[in-house]
N, C-alpha and C positions, 0 to 999 in steps of 0.2 A: 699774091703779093702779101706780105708778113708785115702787120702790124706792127708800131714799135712801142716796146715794153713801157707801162704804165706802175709808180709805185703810191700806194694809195697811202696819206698822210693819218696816223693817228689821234694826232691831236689836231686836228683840222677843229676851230671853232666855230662853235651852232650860233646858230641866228637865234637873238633875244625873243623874237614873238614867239620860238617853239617852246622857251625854256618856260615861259610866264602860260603858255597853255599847260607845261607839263605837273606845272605849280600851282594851277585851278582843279584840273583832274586828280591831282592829289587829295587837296583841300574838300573836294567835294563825296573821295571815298570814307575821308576818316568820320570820327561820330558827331552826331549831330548837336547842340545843344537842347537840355531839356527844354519841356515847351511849358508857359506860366502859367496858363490856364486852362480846361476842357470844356466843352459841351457836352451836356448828356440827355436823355430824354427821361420823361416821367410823370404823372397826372397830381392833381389838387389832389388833396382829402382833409376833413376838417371832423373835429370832435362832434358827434352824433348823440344826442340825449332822449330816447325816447323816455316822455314825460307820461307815467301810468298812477291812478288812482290806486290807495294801500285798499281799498273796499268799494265791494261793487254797491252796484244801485243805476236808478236812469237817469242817465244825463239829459239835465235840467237846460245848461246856460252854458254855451261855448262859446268863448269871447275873444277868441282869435282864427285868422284864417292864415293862409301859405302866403308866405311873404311880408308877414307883421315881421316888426323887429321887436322883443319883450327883451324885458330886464329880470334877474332874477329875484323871485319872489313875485313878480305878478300873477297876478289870478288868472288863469287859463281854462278851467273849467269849474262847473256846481252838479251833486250829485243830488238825488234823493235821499233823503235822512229820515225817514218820516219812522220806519221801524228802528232806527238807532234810538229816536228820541223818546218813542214809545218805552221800549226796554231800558234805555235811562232811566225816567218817570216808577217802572216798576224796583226796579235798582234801586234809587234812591227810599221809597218803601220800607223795603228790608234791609237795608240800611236803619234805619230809626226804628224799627222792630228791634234789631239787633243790640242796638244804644241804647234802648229803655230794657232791656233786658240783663245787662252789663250795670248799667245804674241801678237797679234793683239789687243783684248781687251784691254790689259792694254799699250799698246804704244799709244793708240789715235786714233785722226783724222789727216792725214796727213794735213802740211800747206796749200797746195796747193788746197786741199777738201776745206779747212776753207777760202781760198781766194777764190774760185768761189762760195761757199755758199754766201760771203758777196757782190759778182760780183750780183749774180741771186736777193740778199735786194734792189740792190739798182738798181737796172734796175724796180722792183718791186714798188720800189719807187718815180720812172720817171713816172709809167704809172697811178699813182693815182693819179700824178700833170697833166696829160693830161689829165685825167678823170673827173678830178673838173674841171679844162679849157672849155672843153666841156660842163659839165653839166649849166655854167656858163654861158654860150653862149645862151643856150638852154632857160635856166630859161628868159633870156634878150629877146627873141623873142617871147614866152609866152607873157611875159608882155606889149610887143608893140603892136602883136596882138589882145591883149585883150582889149586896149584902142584903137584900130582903130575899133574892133569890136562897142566899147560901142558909138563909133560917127558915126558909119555906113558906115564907111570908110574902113573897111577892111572884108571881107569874111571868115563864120565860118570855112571852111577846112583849110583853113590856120591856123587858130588861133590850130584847132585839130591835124595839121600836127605836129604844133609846141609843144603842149604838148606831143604828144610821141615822138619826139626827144627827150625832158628834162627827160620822162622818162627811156629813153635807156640809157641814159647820167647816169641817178639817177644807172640802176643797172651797167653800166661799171666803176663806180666808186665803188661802192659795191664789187666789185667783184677784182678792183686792191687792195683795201685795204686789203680782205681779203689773196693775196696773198702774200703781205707784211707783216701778221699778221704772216703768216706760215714762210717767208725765214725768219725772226728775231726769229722764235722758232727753226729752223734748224741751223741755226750760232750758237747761245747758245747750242743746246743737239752735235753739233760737238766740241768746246769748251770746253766743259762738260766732254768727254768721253764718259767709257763705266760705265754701271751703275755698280752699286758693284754685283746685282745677278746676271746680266752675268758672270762678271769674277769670282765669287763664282761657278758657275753652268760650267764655262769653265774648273775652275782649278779641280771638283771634274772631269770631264770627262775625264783627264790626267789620275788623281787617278784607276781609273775604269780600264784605259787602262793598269798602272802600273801593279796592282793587276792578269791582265789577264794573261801577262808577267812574274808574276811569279811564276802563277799556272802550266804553260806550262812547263817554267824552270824547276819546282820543278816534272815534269810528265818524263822530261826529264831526271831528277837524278835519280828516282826513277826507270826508267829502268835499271840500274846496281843494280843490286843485290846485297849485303853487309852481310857479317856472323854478328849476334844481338851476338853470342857469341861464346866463345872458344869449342872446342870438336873433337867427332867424328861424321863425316856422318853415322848415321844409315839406313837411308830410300833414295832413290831416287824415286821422285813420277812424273817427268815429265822427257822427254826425246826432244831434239834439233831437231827444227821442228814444235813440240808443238806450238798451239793457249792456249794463258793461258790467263784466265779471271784474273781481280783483287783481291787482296790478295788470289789469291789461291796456297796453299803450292808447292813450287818446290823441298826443300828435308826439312828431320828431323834429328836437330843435338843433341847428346847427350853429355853432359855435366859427362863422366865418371870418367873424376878426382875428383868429390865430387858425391860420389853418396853415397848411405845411404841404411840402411837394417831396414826395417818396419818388429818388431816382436813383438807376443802376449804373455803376461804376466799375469799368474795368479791373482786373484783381492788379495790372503793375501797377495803377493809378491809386490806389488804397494807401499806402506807406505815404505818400505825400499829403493826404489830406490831414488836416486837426480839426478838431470840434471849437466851436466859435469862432471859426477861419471866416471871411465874408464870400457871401455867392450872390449871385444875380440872376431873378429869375426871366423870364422871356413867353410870352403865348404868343399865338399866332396872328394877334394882330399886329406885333411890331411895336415899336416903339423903345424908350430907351431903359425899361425894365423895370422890376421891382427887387430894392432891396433886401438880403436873407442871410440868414446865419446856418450853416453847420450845425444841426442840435445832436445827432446823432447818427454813428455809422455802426453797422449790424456787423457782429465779431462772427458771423458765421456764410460763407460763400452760398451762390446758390444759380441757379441756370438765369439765363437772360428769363422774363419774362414772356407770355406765351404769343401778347398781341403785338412782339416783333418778327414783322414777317419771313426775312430768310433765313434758311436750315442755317447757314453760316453764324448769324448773330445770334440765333436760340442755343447754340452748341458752345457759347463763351461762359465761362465763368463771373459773377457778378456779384457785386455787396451791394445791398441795400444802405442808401444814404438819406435822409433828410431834414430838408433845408427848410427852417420855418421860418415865415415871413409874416410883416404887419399887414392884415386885409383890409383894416378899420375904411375903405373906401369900395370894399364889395368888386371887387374887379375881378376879381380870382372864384371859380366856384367848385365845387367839389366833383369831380373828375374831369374836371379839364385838361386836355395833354397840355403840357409849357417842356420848356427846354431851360437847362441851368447850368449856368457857367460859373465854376468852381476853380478859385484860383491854387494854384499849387504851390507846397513848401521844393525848396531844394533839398 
């Protein structure tokens, strides 16, 4: 039996429910709009001060434990000083050696110095007029014996005795004047003072002793211990007792009322983020957050970090971003994981 022929209509019209499915399925291939915020993960960290003495010595007095809150400038430790203050003591000494020796320089030659210098010129000067007197003498007996010699009148020892008197005469006269030479150069350098490179060379030796003086002082300050800044005590690393070498840490203070959360940020998610944008931090207790700011994003990529567990998430490309926050209520502590939700620009 032969069917009869059937002609199939072209524009036969579709049922509306297929058109408004075909028009979901569309709407749902094309792109998505971007999304306004992300979660990401990331731990506390907070500025770390370990607090070390500039000079060693044994810790006397330790006046805080883990978990104090100080201020900066509180006393946190006391060392022994007992040999700074010694070598002060001696310091200070030659120091005032140094001073009464600088004052001397420059106050002179006493008068009295300057009048028996001028006493010992002129006595000096007596013995040169005795000195020619004699030699005068001398030279006069020479010459008589030498004319008694030439008439045969008088005998050559004689005439010889009398040359070496004139000569003895010749050097004791030599000899006063040169000491006359010297008291008249002794009156004048008393007169004179002290030259300028002594008391140059006096007053840097004050200097020297100053300087020592205040090394020791400053060895001395230095044994109280001082907080460099506000916080908590997290660490104590020497106990009262202790020989503690120089700068070496006596405790570590944390700075938890700013402390900041360091988290890793997908590389397409970087271009939206700005610095002072707002974020919201999150820990694992819940709740409905702590407010943060954006302080800074790291201009250089780098692998997820290590203590994200699968090969998938360690093999992403990542920026280091963080977001500091007000702690002033200690809630947050340093390395706590938290999760932070970062809003995005378009």
């Amino acid at each position: 039996m032969k069917l009869p022929h059937r002609t199939v209509n072209p524009y036969r019209i579709v049922p509306a429910s297929l058109c408004v499915a075909a028009l979901w399925t569309l709407a749902a291939c094309g792109p998505k709009p971007p999304a306004a915020s992300v979660r990401v993960s990331g731990q506390i960290e907070a500025t770390e001060v370990q607090t070390a003495s500039q000079v060693g010595g044994r810790l006397l007095d330790l006046r805080v434990a883990e978990g104090d809150r100080v201020k900066a400038g509180d006393v946190i430790a006391t060392l022994d000083v007992a040999d700074a203050e010694l070598a002060l003591v001696r310091a200070r000494a030659e120091r005032d050696q140094a001073d009464a020796a600088l004052r001397l320089f420059q106050a002179g030659a006493r008068p009295e110095d300057i009048r028996q210098a001028e006493a010992q010129l002129a006595n000096a000067q007596t013995s040169v007029g005795a000195a020619q007197a004699e030699l005068t003498s001398a030279q006069a007996d020479v010459d008589r014996f030498e004319a008694l010699l030439a008439s045969n009148s008088g005998s050559r020892k004689q005439r010889d005795d009398a040359v070496t008197r004139r000569d003895v005469a010749k050097e004791r006269l030599q000899g006063a004047q040169d000491q006359v030479r010297a008291a008249r150069e002794n009156v004048a350098r008393l007169r004179a003072g002290a030259r300028r490179e002594e008391v140059e060379g006096a007053r840097a030796r004050v200097a020297a002793a100053n300087a020592q003086i205040a090394t020791y002082l400053k060895a001395v300050s230095d044994a109280t211990v001082l907080a460099p800044v506000g916080g908590i005590v997290t660490e104590k690393l020497a106990d009262v007792g202790e020989l503690i070498q120089p700068r070496a840490p006596i405790v570590v203070i944390t700075d938890l009322d700013h402390a900041w959360a360091n988290v890793y940020v997908d590389e397409p998610i970087v271009p939206r983020l700005r610095l002072g944008q707002p974020a919201t931090i999150f820990t694992d207790a819940g709740g409905a957050g702590i407010a943060g700011t954006v302080s800074y994003i790291s201009a250089k990529a780098e692998f997820t970090p290590r203590n994200v567990q699968t090969s998938d998430e360690r093999s992403k490309l990542v920026y280091r971003v963080k977001v500091s926050v007000e702690n002033t209520n200690g809630v947050l502590k340093t390395g706590m994981p938290v999760e932070a939700e970062l809003l995005l620009g378009r």
